[in-house]
N, C-alpha and C positions, 0 to 999 in steps of 0.2 A: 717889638714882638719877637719874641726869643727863636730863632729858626731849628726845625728838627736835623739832630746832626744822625750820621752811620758813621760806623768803623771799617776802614776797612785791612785786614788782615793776610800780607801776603808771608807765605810762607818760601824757604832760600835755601838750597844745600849746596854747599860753596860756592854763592853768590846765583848759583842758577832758581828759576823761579821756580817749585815745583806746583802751584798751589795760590790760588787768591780766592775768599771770599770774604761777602760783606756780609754786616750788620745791621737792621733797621727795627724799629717797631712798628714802622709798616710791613716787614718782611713775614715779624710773629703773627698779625692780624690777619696776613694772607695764608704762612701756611698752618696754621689755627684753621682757618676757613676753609680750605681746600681739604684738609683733610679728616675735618667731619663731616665734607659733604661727601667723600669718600665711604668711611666707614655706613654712613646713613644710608648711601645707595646702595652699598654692596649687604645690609639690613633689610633692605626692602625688597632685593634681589631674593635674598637668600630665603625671607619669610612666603612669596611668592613660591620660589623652586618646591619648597615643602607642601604649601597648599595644593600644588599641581601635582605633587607626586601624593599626597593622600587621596585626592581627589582619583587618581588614578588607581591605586589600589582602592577605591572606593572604601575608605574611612573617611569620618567625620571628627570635626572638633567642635567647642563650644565658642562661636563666631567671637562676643565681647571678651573674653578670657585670651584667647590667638590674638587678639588684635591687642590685648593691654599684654601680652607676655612680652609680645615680639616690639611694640612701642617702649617697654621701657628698656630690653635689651639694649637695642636699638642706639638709644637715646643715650644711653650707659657707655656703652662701647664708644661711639662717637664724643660723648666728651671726654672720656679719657684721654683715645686719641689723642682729639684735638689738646689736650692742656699738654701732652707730652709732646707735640711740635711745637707749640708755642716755644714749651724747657728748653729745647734741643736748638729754634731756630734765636731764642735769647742769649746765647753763649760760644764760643771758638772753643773745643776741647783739643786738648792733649793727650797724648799715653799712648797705648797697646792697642787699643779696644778697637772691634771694627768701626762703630759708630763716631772713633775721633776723627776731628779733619788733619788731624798733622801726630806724625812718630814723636813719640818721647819715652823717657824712660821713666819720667815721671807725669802722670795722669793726675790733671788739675783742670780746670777750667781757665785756660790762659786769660781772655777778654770774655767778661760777661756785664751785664745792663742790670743795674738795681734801679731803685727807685731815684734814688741821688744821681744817675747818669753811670754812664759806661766805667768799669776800672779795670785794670791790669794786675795780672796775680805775679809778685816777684816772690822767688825764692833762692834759696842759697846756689851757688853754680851758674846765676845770669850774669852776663858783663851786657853794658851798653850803656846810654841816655834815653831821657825823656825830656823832650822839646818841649815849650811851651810857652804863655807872654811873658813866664819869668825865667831864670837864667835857667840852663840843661842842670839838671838832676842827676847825679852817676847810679847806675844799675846795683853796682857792687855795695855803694856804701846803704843805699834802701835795705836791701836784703842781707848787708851782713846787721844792720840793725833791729830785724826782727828777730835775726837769730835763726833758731828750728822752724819756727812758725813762717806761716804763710802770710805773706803782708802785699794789700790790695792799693793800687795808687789811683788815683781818679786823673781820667785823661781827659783836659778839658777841651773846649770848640776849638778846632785848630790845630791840636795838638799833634805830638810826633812821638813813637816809643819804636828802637832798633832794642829789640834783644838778641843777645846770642848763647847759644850754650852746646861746645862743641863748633859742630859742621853745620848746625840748624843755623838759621836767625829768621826771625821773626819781627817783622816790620807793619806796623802800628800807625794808621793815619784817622784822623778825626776829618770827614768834610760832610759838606750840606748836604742830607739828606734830597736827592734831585735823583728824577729818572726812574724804570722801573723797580718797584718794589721786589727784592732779593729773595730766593728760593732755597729751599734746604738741600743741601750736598745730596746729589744720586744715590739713590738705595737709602736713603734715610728715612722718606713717606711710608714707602712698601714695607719696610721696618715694621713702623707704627702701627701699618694697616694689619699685618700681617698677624700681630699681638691679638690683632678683636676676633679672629678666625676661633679662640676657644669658647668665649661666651655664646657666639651665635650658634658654634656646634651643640652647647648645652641648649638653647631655647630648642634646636631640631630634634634634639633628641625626646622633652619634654613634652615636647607635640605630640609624637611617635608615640610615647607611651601614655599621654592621654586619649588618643583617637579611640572613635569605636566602629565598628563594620554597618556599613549603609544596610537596612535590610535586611541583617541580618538572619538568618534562615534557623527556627526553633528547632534543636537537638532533643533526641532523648532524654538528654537530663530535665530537660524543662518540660516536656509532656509526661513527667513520671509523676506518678499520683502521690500527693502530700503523706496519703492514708500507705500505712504499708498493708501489704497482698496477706500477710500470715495478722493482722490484728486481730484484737479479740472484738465480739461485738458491743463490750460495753468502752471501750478504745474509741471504734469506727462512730459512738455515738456521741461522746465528748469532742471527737475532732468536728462532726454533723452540728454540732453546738458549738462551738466556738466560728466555724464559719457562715453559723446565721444568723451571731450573735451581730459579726461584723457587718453584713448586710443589713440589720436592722435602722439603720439610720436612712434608708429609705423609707421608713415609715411613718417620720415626722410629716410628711407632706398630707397624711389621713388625719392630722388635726389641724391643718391650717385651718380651716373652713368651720372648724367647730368653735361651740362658746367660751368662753376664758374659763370658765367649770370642765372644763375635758381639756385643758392644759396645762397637763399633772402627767408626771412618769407612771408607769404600771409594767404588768406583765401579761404575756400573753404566750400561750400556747400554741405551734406552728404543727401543723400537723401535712406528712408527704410522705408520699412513696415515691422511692427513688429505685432508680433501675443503676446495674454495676455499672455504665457509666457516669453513672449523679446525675442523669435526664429526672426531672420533676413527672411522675405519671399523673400523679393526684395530689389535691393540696386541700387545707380545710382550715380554720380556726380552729380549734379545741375547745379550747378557753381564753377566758380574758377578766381582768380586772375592772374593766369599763363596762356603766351597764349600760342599759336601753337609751338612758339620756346621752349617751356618745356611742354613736350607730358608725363604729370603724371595723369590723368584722369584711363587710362586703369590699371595703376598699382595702386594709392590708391583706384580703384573698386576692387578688388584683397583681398589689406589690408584690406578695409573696412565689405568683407565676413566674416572674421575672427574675427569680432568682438561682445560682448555681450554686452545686457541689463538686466537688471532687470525685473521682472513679472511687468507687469502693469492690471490696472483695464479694460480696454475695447484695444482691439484692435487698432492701428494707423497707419498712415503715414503719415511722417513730413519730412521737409529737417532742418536739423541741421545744422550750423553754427559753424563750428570748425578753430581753429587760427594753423597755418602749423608753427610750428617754425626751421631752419635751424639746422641741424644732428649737435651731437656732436662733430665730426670726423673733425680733423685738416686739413685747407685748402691746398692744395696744394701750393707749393712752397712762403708758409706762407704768414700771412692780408695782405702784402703791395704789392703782385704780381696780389693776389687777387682782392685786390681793384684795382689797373691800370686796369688790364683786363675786369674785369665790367665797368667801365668809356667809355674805348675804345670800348667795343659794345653800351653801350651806342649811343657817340657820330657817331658810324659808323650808326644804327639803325637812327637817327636821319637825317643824312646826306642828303638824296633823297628828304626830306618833305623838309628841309629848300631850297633845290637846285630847284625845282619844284614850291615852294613857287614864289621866285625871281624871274624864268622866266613869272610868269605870269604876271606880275606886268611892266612889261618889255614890 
């Protein structure tokens, strides 16, 4: 069974140690883990902090929308994290940069882990060896055979690589993966964590300007009457019609109860006196297109109580012209029983005129 190896990489300026760490892919798995469990807490912190400060200024949000904004934030931010610790705890960098583990002039990844096992980046400017079960390897002649290019050498189980360039050297050991799993250089997590601090500040903000005010309290704008003060009265009559026209579909309910012959659209004439706040004084039918055999007059005067307007300028009474459309509510013994049955009174209704007709004639 092939045993799990680490690298470990100590770093030397004139032979003083300034610097050791190691390699593992248990190291990646841990700080992978540790630091989306990071980012995710400091997610669920931060989605909390906001609900308790909307809740405080008494705003509300849409509970499933909050919960799926700030989960997939969340969720988002922490794996990114996480894969860029993983990058960061796969590889020994070099260069300038704060995020390197060791000064260089030149910025490479000295030891990083492919899929193939751990290699070594040479480039032009290293002196040293590379140990290993076959004979030492010289630095110089690797890298002066790549030439400009960067040329990677695989460091097998066991292995040994001293580089130097300059005052640096950089020493290179392969052993058994034993003992605790290795941690990312200080200030490198915070780094990462510190990267998710803009996404969650967008979900905070997004909350903010979705909320709305608990209870909000109706302003003048919203008690101001649809109808303006200076309209004319044939204005104040057409807006009077159009808001009874909308109210009208309470009055499907005055043909549940009747025969499938009275479930048919019509029109009907609404007739009110309305006072300058649009209080109802008096209401009546008018008219109607339905006759004696659909007795709905008593019950849309009923409906028609229950109904509002809008303030208007002066006082009125008008009969309104509202269009009756036939209830949502599935016909009985579905369209095609329906329509026979209308036909058939129909044609019965008709019967006596046509029979009366003939014998006059006669």
């Amino acid at each position: 069974m092939k045993q799990a190896q680490s690298i470990e990489i100590a770093y030397l300026i004139n032979g003083e140690v300034i610097s050791v760490r190691r390699l593992s892919q248990r190291g990646e798995w841990r700080s992978a883990a540790s630091t989306f469990g990071l980012v995710a807490a400091m997610s669920i912190a931060a989605a909390l902090a906001v609900a308790l400060a909307l809740l405080a200024a008494h705003r509300v949000v849409y509970g499933p929308a909050y919960l799926a904004l700030w989960l997939a934030i969340g969720l988002g931010a922490a794996s990114l994290a996480a894969a860029r610790a993983a990058a960061r705890a796969r590889a020994y960098n070099i260069g300038a940069g704060i995020d390197d583990d060791a000064f260089s002039a030149l910025a490479l990844p000295l030891v990083r882990r492919t899929r193939a096992g751990y290699r070594v980046a040479l480039v032009p400017g290293f002196t040293g060896r590379i140990d290993g079960d076959r004979a030492p390897l010289p630095v110089e002649s690797l890298a002066r055979e790549a030439g400009a290019r960067l040329c990677e050498v695989p460091l097998e189980a066991g292995g040994r690589a001293e580089l130097t360039m300059g005052a640096a050297t950089f020493v290179v050991r392969s052993l058994p993966d034993a003992g605790r799993a290795p941690t990312l250089p200080a200030g490198a997590a915070r780094r990462f964590v510190r990267r998710a601090f803009l996404p969650l500040e967008l979900a905070a903000l997004a909350s903010i300007f979705c909320a709305v005010r608990v209870g909000a309290q109706i302003g003048e704008a919203e008690m101001k009457s649809a109808i303006a003060s200076h309209a004319t009265p044939w204005e104040v009559e057409k807006a009077l019609r159009a808001e009874a026209q909308v109210q009208a579909s309470a009055l499907h309910r005055c043909f549940d109860v009747l025969p499938i012959s009275c479930q048919r659209s019509g029109y009907v004439g609404v007739g009110v006196s309305l006072s300058r706040e649009g209080e109802i004084r008096s209401h009546w039918i008018a008219r109607s297109t339905y006759g004696a055999e659909c007795p709905v007059e008593q019950c849309m005067s009923e409906v028609v109580a229950n109904w509002f307007f809008e303030p208007i300028p002066e006082s009125i009474r008008v009969v309104l012209p509202v269009q009756v459309l036939r209830t949502d509510r599935p016909l009985p013994y579905g369209p095609a029983r329906a329509a026979a049955d209308l036909e058939r009174s129909s044609l019965r209704a008709q019967g006596p005129v046509e029979k009366k007709a003939q014998s006059s004639v006669n």
